[in-house]
C-alpha positions in Angstrom: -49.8 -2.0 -27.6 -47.6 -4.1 -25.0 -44.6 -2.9 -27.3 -45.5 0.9 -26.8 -45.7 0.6 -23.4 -42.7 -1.0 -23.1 -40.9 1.5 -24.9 -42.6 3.9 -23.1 -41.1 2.8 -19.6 -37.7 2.3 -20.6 -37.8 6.0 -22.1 -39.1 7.2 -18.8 -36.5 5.6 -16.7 -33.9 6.7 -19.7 -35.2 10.3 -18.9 -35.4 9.9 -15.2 -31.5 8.7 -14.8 -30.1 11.8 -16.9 -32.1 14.1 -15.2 -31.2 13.4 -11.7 -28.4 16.2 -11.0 -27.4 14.7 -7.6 -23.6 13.4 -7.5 -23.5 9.7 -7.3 -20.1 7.5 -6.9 -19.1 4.4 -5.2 -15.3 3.2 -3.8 -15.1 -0.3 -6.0 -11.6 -1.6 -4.7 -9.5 -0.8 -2.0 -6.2 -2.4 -1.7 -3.9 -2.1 1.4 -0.4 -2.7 0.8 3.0 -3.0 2.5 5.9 -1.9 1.5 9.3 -2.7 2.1 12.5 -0.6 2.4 12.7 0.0 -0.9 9.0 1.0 -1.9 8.6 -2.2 -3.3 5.3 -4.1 -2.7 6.5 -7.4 -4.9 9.6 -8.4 -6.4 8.1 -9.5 -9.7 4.7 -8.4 -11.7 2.8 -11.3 -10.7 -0.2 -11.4 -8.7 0.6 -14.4 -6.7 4.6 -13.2 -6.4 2.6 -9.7 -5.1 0.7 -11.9 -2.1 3.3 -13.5 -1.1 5.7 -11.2 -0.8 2.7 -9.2 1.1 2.8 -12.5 3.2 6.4 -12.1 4.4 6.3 -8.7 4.9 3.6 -9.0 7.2 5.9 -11.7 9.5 8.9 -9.2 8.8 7.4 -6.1 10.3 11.0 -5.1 10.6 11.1 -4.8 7.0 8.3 -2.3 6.6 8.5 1.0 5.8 4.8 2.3 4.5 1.5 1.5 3.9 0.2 2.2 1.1 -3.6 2.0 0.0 -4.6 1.7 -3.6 -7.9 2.8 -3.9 -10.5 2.4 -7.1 -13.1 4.6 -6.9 -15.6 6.3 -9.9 -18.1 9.4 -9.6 -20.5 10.7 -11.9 -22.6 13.8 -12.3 -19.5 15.3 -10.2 -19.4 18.7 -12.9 -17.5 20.5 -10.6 -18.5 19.5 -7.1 -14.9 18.9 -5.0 -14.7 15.0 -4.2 -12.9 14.3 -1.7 -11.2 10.2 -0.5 -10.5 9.6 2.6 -9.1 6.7 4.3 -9.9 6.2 8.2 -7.2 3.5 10.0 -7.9 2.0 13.2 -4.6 0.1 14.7 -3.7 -1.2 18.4 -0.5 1.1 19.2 2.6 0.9 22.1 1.1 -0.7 25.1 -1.9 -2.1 23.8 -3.9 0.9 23.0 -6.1 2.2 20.6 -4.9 4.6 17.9 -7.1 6.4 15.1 -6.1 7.9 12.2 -7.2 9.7 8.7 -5.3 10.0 5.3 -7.0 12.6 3.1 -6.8 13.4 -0.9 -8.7 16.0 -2.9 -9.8 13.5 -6.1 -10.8 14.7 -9.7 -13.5 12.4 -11.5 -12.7 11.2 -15.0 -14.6 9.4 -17.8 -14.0 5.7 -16.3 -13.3 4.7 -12.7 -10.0 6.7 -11.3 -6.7 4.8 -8.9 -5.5 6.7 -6.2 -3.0 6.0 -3.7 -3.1 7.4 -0.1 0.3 6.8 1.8 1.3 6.2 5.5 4.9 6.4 6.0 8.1 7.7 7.8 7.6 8.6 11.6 3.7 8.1 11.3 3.8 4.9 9.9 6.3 4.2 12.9 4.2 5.4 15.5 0.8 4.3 14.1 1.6 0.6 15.6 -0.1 -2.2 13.8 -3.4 -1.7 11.2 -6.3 -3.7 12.7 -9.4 -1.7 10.8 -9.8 0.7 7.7 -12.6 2.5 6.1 -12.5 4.2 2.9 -15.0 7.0 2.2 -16.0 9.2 -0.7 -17.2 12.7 -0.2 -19.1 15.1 -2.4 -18.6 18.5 -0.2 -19.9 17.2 2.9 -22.2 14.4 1.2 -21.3 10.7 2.0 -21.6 9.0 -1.7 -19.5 6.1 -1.7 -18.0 3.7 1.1 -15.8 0.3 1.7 -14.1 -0.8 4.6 -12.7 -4.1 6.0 -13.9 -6.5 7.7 -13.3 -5.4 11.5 -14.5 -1.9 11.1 
């Protein structure tokens, strides 16, 4: 009898989580990098060649040209609703004051979670002044489904 029930309750749950139509998704990663003149955000493949290149380009700012931020994300139950990632940057700008700004990207789902890049560069990156704050955002129409953002946000 306890065997029936059990099965029971997990066939119920089963059934509840493929009916539910509602869009569901979640940012996993977000990963802000600098690059240098050349696009480059390492010199080599390694990881820790990768951080501490990131290292010296933060003491360098001269040799910045971009920001770049890598961003995992997956969605499901996203048929054909338009997801959209957004990136919001918060940095401290000429003279000390506040500056806000938002990167956005229209994002197709896949079968596994998805990388997308959002890019600050050229004349904005130059003006932006220096990143303090980020928060990354997935949006289902107008729908809030999925969020990560750094520690100072």
């Amino acid at each position: 009898m306890r065997r029936f029930l059990v099965a029971l309750l997990l066939l119920g749950s089963l059934s509840a989580t493929l009916a539910s139509d509602a869009v569901s998704g979640r940012v996993v990663k977000v990963l802000p990098l600098l690059l240098d003149l050349k696009g480059r955000d390492s010199v080599s493949p390694s990881l820790y060649d990768r951080d501490a290149y990131q290292a010296f380009l933060r003491q360098h700012t001269n040799e910045i040209s971009t920001i770049r931020f890598d961003v995992l994300w997956k969605a499901s139950n996203a048929g054909g609703a338009k997801l959209k990632l957004r990136v919001e940057l918060r940095s401290v700008g000429a003279g000390g004051l506040p500056r806000q700004l938002t990167l956005e990207q229209s994002v197709t789902p896949g079968f596994f979670g998805r990388w997308t890049s959002l890019v600050l560069d050229g004349t904005d990156y130059k003006n932006f002044g220096e990143l303090v704050a980020w928060r990354t955002t997935l949006w289902s129409d107008d729908q809030l489904i999925g969020e990560q953002k750094s520690f100072l946000w």
